[in-house]
RODO-2510 file (C-alpha; in nm, 4 decimals, decimal comma):
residues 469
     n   res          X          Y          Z
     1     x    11,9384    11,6974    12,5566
     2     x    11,7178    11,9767    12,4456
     3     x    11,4224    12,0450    12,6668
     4     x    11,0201    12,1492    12,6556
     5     x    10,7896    12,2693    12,8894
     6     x    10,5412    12,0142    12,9785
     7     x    10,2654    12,2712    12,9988
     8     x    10,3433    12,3725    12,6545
     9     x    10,3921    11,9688    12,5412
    10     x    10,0159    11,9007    12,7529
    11     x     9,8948    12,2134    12,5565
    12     x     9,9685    12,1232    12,2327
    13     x     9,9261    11,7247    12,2444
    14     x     9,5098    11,7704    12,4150
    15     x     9,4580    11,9879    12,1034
    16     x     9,5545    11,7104    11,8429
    17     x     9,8880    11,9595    11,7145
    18     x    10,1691    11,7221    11,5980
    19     x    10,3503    11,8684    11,9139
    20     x    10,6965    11,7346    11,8743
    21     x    10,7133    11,7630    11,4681
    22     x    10,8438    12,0828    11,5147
    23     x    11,2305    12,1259    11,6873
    24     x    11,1874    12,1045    12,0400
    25     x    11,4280    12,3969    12,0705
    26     x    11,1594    12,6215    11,9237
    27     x    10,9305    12,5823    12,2118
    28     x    10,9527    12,7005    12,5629
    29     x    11,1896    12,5820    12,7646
    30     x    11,0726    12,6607    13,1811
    31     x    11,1813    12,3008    13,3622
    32     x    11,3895    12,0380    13,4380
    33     x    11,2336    11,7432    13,1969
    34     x    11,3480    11,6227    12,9057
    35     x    11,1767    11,6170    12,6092
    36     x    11,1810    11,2085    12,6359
    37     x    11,0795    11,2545    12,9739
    38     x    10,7888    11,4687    12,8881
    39     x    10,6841    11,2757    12,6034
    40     x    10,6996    10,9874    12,8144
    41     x    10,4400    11,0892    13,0279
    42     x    10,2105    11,1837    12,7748
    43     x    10,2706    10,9183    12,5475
    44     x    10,3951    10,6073    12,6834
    45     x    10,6602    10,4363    12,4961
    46     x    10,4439    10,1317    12,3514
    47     x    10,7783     9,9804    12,1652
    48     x    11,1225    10,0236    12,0312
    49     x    11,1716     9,8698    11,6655
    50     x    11,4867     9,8864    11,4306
    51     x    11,2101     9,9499    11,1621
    52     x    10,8151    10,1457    11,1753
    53     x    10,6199    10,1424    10,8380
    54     x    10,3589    10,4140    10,8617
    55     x    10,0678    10,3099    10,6140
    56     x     9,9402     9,9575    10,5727
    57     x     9,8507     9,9986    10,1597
    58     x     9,9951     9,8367     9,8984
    59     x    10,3911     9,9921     9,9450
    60     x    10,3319     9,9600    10,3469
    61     x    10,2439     9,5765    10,4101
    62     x    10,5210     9,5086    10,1244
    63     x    10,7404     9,7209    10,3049
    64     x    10,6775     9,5825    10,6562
    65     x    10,7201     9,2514    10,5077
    66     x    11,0020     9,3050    10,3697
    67     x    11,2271     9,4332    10,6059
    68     x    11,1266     9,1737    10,8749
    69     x    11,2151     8,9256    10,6287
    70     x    11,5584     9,0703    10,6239
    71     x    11,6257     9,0302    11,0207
    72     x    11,4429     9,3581    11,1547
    73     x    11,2661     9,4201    11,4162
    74     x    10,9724     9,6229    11,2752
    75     x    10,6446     9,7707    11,3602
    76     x    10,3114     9,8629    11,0726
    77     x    10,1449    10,1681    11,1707
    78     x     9,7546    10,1825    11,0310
    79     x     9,4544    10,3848    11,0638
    80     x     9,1679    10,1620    10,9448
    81     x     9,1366     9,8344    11,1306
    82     x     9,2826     9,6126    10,7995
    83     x     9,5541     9,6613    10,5736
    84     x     9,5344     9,7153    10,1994
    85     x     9,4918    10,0579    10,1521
    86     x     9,3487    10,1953     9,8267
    87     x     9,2183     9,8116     9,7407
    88     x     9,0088     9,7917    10,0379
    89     x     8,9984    10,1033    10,1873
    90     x     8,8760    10,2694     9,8437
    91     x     8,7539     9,9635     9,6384
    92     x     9,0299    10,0628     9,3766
    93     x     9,0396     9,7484     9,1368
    94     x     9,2318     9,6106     8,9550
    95     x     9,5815     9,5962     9,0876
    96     x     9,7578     9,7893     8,7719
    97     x     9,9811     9,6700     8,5964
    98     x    10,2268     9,3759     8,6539
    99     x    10,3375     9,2763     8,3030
   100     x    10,3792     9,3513     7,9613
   101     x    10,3043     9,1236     7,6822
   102     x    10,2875     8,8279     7,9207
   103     x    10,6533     8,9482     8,1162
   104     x    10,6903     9,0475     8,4662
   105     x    10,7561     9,3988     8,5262
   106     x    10,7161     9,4086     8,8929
   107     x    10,7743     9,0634     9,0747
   108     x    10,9228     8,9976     9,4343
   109     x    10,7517     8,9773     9,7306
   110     x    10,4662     9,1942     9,5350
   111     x    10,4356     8,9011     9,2573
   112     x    10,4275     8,6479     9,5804
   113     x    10,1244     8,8302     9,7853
   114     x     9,9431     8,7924     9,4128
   115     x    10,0074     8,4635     9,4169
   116     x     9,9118     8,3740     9,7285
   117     x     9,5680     8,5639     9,6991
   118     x     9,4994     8,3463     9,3989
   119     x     9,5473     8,0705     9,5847
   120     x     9,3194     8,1358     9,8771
   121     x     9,0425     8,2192     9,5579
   122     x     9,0894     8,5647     9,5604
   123     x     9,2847     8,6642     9,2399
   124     x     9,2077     8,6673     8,8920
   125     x     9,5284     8,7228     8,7321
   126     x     9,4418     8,9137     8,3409
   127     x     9,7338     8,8193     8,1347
   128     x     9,8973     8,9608     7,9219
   129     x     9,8960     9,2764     8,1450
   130     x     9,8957     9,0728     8,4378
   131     x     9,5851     9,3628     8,5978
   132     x     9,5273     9,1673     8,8991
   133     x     9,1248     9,1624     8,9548
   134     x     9,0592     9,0995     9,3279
   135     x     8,8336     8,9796     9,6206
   136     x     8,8265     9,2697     9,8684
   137     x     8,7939     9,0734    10,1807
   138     x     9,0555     8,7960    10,0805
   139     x     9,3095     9,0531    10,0048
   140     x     9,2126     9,2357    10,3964
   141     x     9,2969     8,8356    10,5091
   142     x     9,5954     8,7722    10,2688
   143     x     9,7696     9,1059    10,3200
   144     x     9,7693     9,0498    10,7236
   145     x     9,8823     8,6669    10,7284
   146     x    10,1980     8,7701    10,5637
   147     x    10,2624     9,0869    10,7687
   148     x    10,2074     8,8220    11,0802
   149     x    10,3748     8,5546    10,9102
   150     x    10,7240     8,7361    10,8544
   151     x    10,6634     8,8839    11,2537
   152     x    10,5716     9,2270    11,2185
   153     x    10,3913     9,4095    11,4853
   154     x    10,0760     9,5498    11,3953
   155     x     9,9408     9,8635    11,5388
   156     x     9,6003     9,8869    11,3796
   157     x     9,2937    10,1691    11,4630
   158     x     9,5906    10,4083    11,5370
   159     x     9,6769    10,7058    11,3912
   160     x     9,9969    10,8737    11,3491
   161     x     9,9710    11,2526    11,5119
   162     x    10,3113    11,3617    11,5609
   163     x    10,6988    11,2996    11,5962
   164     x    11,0116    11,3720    11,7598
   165     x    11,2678    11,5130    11,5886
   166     x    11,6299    11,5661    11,6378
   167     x    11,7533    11,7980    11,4073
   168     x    11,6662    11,6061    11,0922
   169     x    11,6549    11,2602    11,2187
   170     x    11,3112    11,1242    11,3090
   171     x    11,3650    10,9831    11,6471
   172     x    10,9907    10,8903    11,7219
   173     x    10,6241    10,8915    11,6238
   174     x    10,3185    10,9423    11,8393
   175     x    10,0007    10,7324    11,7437
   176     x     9,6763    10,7962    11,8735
   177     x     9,4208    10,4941    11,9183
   178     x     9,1834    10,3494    12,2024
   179     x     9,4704    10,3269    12,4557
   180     x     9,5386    10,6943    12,4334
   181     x     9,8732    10,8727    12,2544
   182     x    10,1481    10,6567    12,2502
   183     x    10,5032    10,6622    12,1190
   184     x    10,7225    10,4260    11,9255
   185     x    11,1087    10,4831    11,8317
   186     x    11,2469    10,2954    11,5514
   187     x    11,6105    10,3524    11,3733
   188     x    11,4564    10,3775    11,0461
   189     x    11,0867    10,5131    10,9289
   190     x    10,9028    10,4121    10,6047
   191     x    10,6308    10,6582    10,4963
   192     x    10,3845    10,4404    10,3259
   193     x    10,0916    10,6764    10,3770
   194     x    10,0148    10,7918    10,0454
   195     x     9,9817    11,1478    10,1423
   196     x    10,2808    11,1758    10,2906
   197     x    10,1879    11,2855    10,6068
   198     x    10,5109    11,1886    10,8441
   199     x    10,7384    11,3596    10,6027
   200     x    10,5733    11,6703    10,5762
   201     x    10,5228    11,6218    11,0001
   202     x    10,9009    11,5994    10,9866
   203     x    10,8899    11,9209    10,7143
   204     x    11,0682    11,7773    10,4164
   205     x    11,0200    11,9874    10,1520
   206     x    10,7585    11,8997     9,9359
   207     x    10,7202    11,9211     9,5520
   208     x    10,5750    12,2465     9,3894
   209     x    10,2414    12,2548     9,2009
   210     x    10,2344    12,5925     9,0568
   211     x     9,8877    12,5608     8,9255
   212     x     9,7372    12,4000     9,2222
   213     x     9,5258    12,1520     9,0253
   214     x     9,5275    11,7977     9,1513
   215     x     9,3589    11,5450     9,0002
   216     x     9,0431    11,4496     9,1034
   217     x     8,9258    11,1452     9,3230
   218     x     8,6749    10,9119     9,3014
   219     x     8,4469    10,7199     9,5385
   220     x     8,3959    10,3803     9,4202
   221     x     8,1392    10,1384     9,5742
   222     x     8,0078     9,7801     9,4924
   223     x     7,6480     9,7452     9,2988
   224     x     7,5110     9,4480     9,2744
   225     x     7,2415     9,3027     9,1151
   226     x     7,4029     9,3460     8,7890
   227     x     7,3691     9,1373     8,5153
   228     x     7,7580     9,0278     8,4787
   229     x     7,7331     8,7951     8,2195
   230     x     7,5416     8,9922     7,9622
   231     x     7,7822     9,1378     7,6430
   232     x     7,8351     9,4515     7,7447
   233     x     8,0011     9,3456     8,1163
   234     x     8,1892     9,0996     7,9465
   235     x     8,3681     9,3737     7,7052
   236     x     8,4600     9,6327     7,9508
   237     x     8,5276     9,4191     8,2996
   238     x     8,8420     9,2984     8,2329
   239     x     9,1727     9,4594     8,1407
   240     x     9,3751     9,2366     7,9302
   241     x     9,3392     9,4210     7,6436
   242     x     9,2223     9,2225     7,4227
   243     x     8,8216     9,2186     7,4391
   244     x     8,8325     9,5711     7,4565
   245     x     8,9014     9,9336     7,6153
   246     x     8,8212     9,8771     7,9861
   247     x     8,6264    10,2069     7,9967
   248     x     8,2730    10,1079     7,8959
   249     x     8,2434    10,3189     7,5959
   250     x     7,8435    10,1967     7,5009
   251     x     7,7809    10,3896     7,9011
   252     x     8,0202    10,6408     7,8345
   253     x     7,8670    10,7648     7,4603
   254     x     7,5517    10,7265     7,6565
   255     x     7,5892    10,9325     7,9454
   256     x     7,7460    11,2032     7,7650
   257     x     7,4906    11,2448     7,5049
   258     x     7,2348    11,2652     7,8226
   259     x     7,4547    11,4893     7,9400
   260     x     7,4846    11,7105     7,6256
   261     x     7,1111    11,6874     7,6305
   262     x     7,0544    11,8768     7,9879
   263     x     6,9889    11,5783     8,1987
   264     x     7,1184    11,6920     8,5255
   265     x     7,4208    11,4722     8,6181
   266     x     7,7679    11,5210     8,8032
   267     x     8,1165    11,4634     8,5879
   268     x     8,2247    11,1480     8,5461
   269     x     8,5070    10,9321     8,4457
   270     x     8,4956    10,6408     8,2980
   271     x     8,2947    10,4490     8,3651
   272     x     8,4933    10,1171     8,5093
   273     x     8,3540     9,8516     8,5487
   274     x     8,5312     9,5927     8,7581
   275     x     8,5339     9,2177     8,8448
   276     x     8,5040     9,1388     9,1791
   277     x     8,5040     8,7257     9,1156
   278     x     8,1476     8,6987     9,2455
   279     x     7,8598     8,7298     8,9323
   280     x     7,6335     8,9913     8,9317
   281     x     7,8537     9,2145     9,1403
   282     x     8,0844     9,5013     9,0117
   283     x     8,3449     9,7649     9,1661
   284     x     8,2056    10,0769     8,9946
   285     x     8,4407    10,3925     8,9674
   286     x     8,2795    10,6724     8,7713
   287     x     8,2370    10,9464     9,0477
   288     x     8,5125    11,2360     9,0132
   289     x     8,5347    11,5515     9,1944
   290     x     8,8201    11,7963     9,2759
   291     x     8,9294    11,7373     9,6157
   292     x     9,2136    11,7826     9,8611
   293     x     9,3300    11,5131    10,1077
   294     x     9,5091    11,6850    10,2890
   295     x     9,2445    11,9383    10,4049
   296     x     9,0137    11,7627    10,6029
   297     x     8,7330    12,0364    10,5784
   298     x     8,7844    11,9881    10,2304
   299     x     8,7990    11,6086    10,1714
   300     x     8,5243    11,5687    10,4227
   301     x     8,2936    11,7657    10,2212
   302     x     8,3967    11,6466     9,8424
   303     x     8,3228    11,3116    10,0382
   304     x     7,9702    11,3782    10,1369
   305     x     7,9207    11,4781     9,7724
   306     x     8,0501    11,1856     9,6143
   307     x     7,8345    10,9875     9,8303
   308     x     7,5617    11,1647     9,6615
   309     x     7,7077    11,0828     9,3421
   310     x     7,6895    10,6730     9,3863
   311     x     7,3225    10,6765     9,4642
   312     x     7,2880    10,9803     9,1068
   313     x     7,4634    10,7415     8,9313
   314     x     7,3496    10,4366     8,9748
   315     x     6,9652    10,5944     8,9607
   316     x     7,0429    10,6478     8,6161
   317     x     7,2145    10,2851     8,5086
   318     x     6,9008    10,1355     8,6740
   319     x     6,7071    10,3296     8,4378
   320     x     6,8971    10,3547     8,1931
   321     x     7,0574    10,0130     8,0868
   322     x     6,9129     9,7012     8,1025
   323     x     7,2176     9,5306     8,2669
   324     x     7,1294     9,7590     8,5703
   325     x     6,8143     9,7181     8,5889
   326     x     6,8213     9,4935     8,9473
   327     x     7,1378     9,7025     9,0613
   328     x     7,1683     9,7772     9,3773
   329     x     7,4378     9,9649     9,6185
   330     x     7,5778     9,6607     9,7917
   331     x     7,8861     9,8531     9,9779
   332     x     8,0374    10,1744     9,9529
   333     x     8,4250    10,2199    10,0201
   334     x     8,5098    10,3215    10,3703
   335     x     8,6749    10,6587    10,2147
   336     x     8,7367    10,7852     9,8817
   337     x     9,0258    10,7233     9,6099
   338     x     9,3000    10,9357     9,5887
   339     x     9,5127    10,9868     9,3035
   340     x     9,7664    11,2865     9,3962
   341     x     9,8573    11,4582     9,6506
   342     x    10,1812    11,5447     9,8472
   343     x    10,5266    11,4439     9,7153
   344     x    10,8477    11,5132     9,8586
   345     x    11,1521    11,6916     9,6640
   346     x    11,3525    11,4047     9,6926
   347     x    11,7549    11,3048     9,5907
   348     x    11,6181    11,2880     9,2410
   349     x    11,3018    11,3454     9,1109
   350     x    11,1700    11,0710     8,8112
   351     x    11,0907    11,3043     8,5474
   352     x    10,8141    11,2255     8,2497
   353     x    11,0584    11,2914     7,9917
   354     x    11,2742    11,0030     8,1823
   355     x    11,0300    10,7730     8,2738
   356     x    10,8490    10,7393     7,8703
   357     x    11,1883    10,7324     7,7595
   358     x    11,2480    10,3612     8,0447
   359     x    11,5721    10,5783     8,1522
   360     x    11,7974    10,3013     8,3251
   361     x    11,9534    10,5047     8,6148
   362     x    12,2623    10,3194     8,8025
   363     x    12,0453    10,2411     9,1475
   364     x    11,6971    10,1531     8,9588
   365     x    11,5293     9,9361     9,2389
   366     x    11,1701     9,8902     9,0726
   367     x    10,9728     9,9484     8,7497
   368     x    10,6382    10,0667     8,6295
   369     x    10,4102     9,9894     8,3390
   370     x    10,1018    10,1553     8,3594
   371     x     9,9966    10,4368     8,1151
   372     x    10,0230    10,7662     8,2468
   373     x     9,7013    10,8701     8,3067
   374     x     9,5803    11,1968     8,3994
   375     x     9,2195    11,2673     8,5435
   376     x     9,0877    11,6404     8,5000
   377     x     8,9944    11,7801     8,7780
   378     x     8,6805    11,9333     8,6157
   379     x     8,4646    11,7525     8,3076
   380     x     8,4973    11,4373     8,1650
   381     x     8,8310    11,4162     8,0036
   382     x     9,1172    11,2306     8,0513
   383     x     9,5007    11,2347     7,8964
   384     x     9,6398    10,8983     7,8420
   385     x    10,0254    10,8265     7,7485
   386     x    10,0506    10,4762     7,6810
   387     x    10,4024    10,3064     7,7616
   388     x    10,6615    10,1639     7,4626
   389     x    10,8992     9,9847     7,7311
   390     x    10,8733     9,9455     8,1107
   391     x    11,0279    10,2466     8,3026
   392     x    11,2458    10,3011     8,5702
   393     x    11,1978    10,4855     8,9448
   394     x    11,5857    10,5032     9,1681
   395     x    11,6522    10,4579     9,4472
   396     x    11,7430    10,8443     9,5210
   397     x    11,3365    10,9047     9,4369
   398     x    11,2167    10,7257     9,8008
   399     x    11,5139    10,9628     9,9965
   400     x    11,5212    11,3185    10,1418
   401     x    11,8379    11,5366    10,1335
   402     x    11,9294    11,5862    10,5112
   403     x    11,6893    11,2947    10,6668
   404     x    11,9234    11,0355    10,7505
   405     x    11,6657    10,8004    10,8486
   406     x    11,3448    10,8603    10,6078
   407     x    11,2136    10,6508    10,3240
   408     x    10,9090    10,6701    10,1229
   409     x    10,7247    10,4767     9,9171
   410     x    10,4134    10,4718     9,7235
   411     x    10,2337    10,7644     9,5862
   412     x    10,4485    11,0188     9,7699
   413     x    10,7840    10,9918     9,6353
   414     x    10,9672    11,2211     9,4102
   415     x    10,7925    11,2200     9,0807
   416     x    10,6891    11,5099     8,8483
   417     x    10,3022    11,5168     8,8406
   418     x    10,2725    11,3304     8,5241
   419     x    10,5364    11,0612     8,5828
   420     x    10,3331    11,0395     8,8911
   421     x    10,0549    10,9393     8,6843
   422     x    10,1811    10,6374     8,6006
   423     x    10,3461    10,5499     8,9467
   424     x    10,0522    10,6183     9,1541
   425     x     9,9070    10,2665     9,0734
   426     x     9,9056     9,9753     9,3342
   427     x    10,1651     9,7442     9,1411
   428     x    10,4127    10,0491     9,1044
   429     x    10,3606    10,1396     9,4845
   430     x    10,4286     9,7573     9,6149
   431     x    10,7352     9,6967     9,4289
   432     x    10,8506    10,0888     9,5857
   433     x    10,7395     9,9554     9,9096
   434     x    10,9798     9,6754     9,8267
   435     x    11,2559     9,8771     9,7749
   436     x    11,2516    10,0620    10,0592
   437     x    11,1527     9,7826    10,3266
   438     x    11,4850     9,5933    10,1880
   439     x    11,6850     9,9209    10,2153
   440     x    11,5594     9,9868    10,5829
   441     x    11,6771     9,6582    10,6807
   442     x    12,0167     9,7292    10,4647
   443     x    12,0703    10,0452    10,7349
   444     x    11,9965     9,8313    10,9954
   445     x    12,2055     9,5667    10,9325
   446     x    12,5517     9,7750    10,8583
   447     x    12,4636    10,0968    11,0519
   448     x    12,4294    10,3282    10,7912
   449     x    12,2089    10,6430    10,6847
   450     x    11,9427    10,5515    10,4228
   451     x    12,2108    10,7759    10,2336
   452     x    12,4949    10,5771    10,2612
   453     x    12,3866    10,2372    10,1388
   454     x    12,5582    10,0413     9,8745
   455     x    12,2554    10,0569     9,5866
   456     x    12,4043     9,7645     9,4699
   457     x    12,3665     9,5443     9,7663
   458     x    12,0062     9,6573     9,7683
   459     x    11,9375     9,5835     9,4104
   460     x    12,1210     9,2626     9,4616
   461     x    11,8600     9,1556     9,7325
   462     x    11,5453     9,2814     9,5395
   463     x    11,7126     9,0707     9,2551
   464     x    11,7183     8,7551     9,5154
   465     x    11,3958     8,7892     9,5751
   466     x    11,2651     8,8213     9,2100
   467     x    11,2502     9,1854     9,1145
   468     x    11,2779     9,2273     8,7601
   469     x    11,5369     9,5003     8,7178
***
């Protein structure tokens, strides 16, 4: 077993440095320990799972459940104190898009949790897209009674600061929370964080972005106050399709003209409007502002500025349009929205020209819808590439070359930047996080490396459980 100095392990792990992401052999090397010995002192081994989902958002909790559902033992890794991700954690609404022209394009376990929400009152499903317009606190309570339900183990307020590696196999990840750093070892780990933070920890190689624009995110918040049944709410907050654009144009024309006129305002996007299910309340996303998540210097100050933004903003709907005239600030998400950031250079990477085209690839194992869409990072614009047929993402797009025991899912797996566009979306990232809680289990069960699994088995299973591919 390769060894590590404990001074140098100490060192490292007080100053927050993912100490064992790096190959232990690369580090000094002056005692008798272990590297599991060391680690073990630092950070206690808290459990020992066949399967750990880091990220509780929409492709982690489907992942979780998943693969517990097919016999694993697995653990859910999140850093906010509920799961849901961009939903809850950045008041991202509505859940994009689960049908076309009144047809399923992502079911499963994903269709289920919508379902399920609708039942508890907290789901407005908007045929025929099938945008799924949300309660924010029933989808925090719907998301963790089926994580519990199919007996995952939860390891909430914790986040992930490191990992063991041996050679290219993750062997373990440290989490950091109120009980100090601890460790948990799993066969098989599911990145579900969005950014993808444990694969670059574990230093897959990442997609290029020549031009090192990313598209810009957005801090949504609740106002209330508003006057929800009036004409021009009822046009734009809901996103069938059919009473409307869901952009409020009448705002939109509006602000720009202010705008145009020299009335001091940030850029904007939009603006959304979206239903909440309670009247005179609205999820508002309209902010926009270049910013990198994974700098926190950065993000941290594109944050404050946003923040600045909602209060801007909705000074000038209060003034501006009678519908806001009562409007208030009810809640602002606990972070901002992200729409891009890393994504690893997987197996295959889903191209635009393949996913506008629906390319069927031999080990397809979920779909997407929704229009690409693609925010500047500057301005007001926005490019839109509306969908003829639903496309395909493979199998090969959630799997590293080399990592025997890494999946992704979710925002961070390999796309070009514009197919990612489209598969950034919460509907798109659940039915990924399908895929790849199903395939973790697969390993599991028959011993194999995430690249040795028969895709047909898998697809066989997401079939079972009523994945339309």
């Amino acid at each position: 077993m390769e060894k590590i100095s404990r001074k140098v392990f100490l060192k490292r792990a007080v100053a927050g440095i993912a100490a064992l992401a790096v190959a232990p052999n690369l580090l000094s090397c002056t005692d008798e320990e272990s590297v599991d010995e060391q680690l073990r002192k630092v950070a206690p081994l808290a459990g020992n799972y066949d399967v750990v989902v880091v990220g509780g958002g929409p492709a982690g909790f489907i992942a979780a459940i998943a693969a517990a559902r097919k016999g694993a033992k697995v653990a859910i890794i999140e850093r906010y104190g509920f799961l849901g991700g961009m939903a809850t954690i950045g008041y991202v609404a509505p859940i994009s898009v689960f049908a076309k022209n009144n047809e399923l394009v992502i079911g499963g376990i994903p269709w289920e949790f919508v379902g399920r929400l609708e039942k508890m009152g907290g789901a407005f499903i908007e045929w025929p897209k099938a945008n799924i317009d949300f309660d924010i606190e029933l989808y925090k309570l719907c998301c963790q009674r089926m994580v519990l339900e199919a007996g995952v183990d939860m390891y909430m307020h914790s986040a992930m600061v490191g990992c063991q590696m041996d050679g290219k196999q993750i062997r373990s990840v440290i989490i950091e929370n109120k009980n100090g750093l601890e460790t948990l070892t799993a066969k098989v780990f599911i990145d579900c964080t969005g950014d993808g933070d444990l694969a670059y920890m574990a230093q897959v190689p990442m997609q290029s972005n020549p031009d090192g624009e990313l598209q810009p995110s957005s801090f949504c918040f609740i106002l209330s106050g508003v006057d929800t049944d009036s004409e021009l709410l009822n046009k734009c907050m809901y996103h069938n399709g059919i009473n409307g654009p869901s952009q409020c144009k009448p705002v939109r024309e509006k602000l720009l003209a202010m705008k145009a006129a020299g009335v001091d305002m940030p850029d904007f996007g939009g603006p959304w409007f979206n239903n909440v299910l309670h009247k005179g309340s609205v999820a508002v996303n309209m902010t926009r502002r270049a910013a990198n998540s994974t700098d926190n210097r950065n993000f941290s100050a594109v944050e404050c500025q946003l923040r600045e933004d909602i209060f801007t903003f909705t000074k000038i709907l209060k003034e501006t349009f009678k519908e806001f005239k009562d409007c208030y600030v009810a809640s602002t998400a606990p972070q901002a929205g992200i729409r891009e950031s890393r994504r690893i250079a997987g197996v295959h990477t889903v191209t635009a020209e393949e996913y506008v085209a629906a390319y069927r690839y031999e080990d397809s194992i979920s779909r997407g819808i929704h229009p690409i869409d693609i925010h500047a990072s500057k301005g007001t614009s926005q490019v839109r590439i509306d969908l003829e047929k639903p496309a395909y993402v493979p199998y090969r797009a959630l799997i590293a070359p080399d990592y025997p025991n890494l999946l992704v899912a979710g925002r961070c797996i390999s796309t070009d930047r514009q197919a990612l566009a489209s598969l950034r979306v919460m509907a798109s990232c659940m039915g990924t996080g399908q895929a790849a809680g199903a395939a973790a289990a697969q390993c599991i069960a028959n011993n194999q490396t995430v690249h040795q699994i028969d895709t047909s088995q898998l697809v066989a299973t997401l079939k079972d459980w009523g994945a339309v591919l």
